[in-house]
C-alpha positions in Angstrom: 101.5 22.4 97.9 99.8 25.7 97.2 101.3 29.0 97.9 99.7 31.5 100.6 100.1 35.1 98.9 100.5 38.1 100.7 99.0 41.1 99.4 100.9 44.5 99.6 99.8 47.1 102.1 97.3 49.2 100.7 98.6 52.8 100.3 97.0 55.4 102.8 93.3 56.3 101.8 92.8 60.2 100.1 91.3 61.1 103.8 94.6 59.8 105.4 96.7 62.0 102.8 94.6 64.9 103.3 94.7 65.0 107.0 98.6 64.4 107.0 98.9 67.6 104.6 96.2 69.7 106.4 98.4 69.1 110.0 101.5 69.4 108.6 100.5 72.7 106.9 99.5 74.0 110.0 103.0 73.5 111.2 104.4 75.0 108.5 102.2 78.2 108.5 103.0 78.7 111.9 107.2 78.7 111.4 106.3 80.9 108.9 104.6 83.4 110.7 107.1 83.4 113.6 109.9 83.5 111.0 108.1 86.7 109.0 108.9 88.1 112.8 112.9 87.7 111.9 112.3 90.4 109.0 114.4 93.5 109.4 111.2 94.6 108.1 107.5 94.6 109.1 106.3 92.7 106.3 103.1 90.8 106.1 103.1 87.1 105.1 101.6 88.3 101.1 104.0 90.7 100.9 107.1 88.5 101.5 105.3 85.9 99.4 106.0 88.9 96.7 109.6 88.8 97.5 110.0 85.4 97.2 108.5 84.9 93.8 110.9 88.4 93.0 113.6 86.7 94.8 113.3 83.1 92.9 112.2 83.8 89.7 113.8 87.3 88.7 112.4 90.6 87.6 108.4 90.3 86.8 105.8 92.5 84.6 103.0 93.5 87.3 100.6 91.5 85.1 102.7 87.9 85.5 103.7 88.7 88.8 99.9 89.0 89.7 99.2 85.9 88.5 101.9 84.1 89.9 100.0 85.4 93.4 96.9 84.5 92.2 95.6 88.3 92.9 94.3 90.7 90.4 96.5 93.1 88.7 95.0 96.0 91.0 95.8 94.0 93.9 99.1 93.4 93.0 100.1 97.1 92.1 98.9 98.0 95.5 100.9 95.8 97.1 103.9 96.7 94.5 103.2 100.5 95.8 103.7 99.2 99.6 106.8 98.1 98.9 108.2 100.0 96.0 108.1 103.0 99.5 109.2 100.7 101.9 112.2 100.1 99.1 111.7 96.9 99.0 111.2 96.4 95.5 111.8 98.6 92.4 109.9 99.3 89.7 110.4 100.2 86.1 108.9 100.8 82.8 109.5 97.5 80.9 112.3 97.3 78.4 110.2 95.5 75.3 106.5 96.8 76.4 106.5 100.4 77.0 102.6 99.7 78.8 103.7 97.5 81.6 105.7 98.1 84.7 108.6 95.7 85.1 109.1 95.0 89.5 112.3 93.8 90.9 113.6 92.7 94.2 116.2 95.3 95.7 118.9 94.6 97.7 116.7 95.4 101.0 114.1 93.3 99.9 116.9 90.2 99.4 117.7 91.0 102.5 114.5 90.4 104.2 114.3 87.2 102.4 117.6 86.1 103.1 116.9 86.6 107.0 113.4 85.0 107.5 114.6 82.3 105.1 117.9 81.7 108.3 115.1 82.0 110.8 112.7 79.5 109.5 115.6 77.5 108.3 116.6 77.2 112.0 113.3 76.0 113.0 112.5 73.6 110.6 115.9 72.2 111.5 115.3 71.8 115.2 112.0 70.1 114.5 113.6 68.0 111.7 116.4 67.2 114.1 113.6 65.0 116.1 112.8 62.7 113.1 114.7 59.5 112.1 116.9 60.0 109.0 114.5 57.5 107.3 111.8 59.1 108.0 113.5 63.1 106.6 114.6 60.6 103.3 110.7 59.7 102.8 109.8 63.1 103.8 111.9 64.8 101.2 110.3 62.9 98.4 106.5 63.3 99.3 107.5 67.1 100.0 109.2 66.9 96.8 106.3 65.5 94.7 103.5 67.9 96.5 105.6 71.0 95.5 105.9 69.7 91.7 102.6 69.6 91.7 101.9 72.3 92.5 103.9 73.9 90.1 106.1 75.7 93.0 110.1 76.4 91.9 112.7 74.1 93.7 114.1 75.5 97.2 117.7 77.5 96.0 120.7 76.7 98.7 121.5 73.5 100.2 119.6 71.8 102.2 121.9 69.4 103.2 122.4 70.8 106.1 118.8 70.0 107.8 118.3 66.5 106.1 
């Protein structure tokens, strides 16, 4: 008697995946926005993006931390000069290269962070709160691959909490 085989569900097509990311980015763009309104600080959605990257990944040379934002180095220093008067940031002559400016986060500026990181927290977990815990577990991990991807540091704090 001869077997019938089933064959495995095809993964979503490249148009699916795309779509899925392209919505859910539009969600995501938008808690950010409201959450940027959280700041104890006027800050515009590049120039927290500069925090963060301070924030995360320590003390930067202009030059790196340009890159990092994909923006050119002229870009970047005026953005630096924004927030170095809003002190926000600091900025210093580089310890090994007397040539280049070292920028780091100050206090105020973790601040900032600290409170539209709560704020968008908050609503990521009230939306997250309307998914089934199956669904957050398969979430994480595609989340999880897309940001290793594209090369982006992993999320510091728990995030047990929301999960």
């Amino acid at each position: 008697m001869a077997r019938a085989t089933v064959a495995a569900p095809a993964g979503p097509s490249q148009a699916e995946v795309m779509d899925a990311v392209l919505a859910a980015s539009r969600v995501l763009v938008a808690v950010a926005a409201r959450s940027a309104s959280a700041s104890p600080e006027d800050v515009t959605l590049p120039q927290f993006r500069t925090l963060v990257v301070l924030a995360y990944k320590g003390p930067q040379r202009t030059i790196d931390l340009a890159e990092e934002l994909a923006v050119n180095s002229s870009t970047a220093t005026r953005m630096i000069d924004r927030l170095v008067r809003r002190k926000l940031v600091h900025r210093t002559a580089h310890p090994e290269d007397g040539r280049a400016n070292r920028v780091e986060i100050s206090e105020r500026g973790r601040e900032v962070v600290a409170a539209v990181n709560r704020q968008r927290r908050s609503e990521l977990s009230r939306i997250l709160r309307k998914m089934p815990p199956e669904r957050r577990r398969a979430l994480v991990e595609g989340l999880d691959a897309l940001r290793l991807a594209a090369g982006e540091p992993a999320e510091q704090g728990s995030a047990a909490a929301w999960i």
